[in-house]
N, C-alpha and C positions, 0 to 999 in steps of 0.2 A: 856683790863684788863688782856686778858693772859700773854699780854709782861709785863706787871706790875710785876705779881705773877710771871712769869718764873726769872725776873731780881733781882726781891727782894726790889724793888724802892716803898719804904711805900709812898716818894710823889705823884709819878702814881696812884695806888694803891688807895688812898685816894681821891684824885681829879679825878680818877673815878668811885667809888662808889658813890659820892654825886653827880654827874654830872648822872649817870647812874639810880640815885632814883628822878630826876628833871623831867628825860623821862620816868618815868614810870615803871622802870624796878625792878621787887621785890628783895627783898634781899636774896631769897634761887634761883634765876639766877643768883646775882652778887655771892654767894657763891659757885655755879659748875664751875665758872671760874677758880678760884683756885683747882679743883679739877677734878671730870670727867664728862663735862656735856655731854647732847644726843644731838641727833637734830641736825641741822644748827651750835650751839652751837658750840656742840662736834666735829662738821666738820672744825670749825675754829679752834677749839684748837689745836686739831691734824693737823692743819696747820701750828698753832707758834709753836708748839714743832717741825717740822718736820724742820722750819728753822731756831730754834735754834739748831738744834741736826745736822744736814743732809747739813745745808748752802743751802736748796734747798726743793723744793716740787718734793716729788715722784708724780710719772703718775697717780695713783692710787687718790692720795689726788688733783691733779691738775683737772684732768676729772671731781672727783667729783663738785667740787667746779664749774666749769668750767657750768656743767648740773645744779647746782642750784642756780647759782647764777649768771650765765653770764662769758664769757672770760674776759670783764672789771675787774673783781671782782678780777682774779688770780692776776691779775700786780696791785689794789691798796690793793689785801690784803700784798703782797708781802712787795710796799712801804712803808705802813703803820706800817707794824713792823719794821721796816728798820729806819722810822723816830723815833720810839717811841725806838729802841734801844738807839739809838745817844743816844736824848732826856736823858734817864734814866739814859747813864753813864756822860754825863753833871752835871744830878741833884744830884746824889750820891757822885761823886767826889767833888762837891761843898758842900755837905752835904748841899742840899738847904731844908731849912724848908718849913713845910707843913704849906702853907696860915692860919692865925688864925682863920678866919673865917671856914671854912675847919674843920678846929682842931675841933671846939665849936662846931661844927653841928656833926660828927661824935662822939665825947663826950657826947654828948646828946642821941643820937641814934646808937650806935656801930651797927657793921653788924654782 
C-alpha cells in the first residue's frame, strides 16, 4: 500500500484497500499507510520511502527490519516493492482502470 500511495497508482491503491478490508485490516491502518504509521507499520513505510528516496535500505532500517521480522523479510520486502513499482508504472502508463467491481465496492464504502 505504501508503493501505492508513494507512486500515486489509484489502481494499486484501490485494489488494495479492498483486498486489505477482505483480511481484516481496518480502515484507519489502511489510512497511516499513506501517511505516518507507528509500529511494524511505520518500520515498513520507512522502508519504501528509504527505496524510493535512497535506491536502497540504510543499516539502520535493514537491522531493524532484519530483528523483527527475519533476514528473509529484508530481500522479499526489497522485491516486493520492486515488483509493485514495475507493476504501477505498467498500470498508469496504460491508464489501466480500476476493476468495476473494485469501483462499486469502494463507492459504496470510501476509505
Amino acid at each position: 500500500m505504501r508503493v501505492a500511495h508513494r507512486m500515486g497508482s489509484a489502481y494499486e491503491w484501490t485494489h488494495h484497500v479492498s483486498r486489505a478490508r477482505i483480511l481484516g485490516i481496518s480502515d484507519v491502518r489502511i489510512r497511516d499507510m499513506s501517511a505516518t504509521p507507528t509500529g511494524e507499520d511505520g518500520l515498513i513505510a520507512r522502508a519504501v520511502d528509504a527505496l524510493f528516496d535512497e535506491a536502497c535500505l540504510p543499516p539502520d532500517i535493514e537491522r531493524a527490519i532484519s530483528a523483527a521480522m527475519g533476514t528473509k523479510a529484508v530481500f522479499d520486502l526489497i522485491a516486493t516493492v520492486g515488483f509493485y513499482c514495475v507493476l504501477g508504472c505498467i498500470l498508469m502508463t496504460f491508464n489501466t482502470p480500476i476493476d468495476e467491481g473494485v469501483a462499486v465496492e469502494i463507492e459504496k464504502q470510501p476509505l
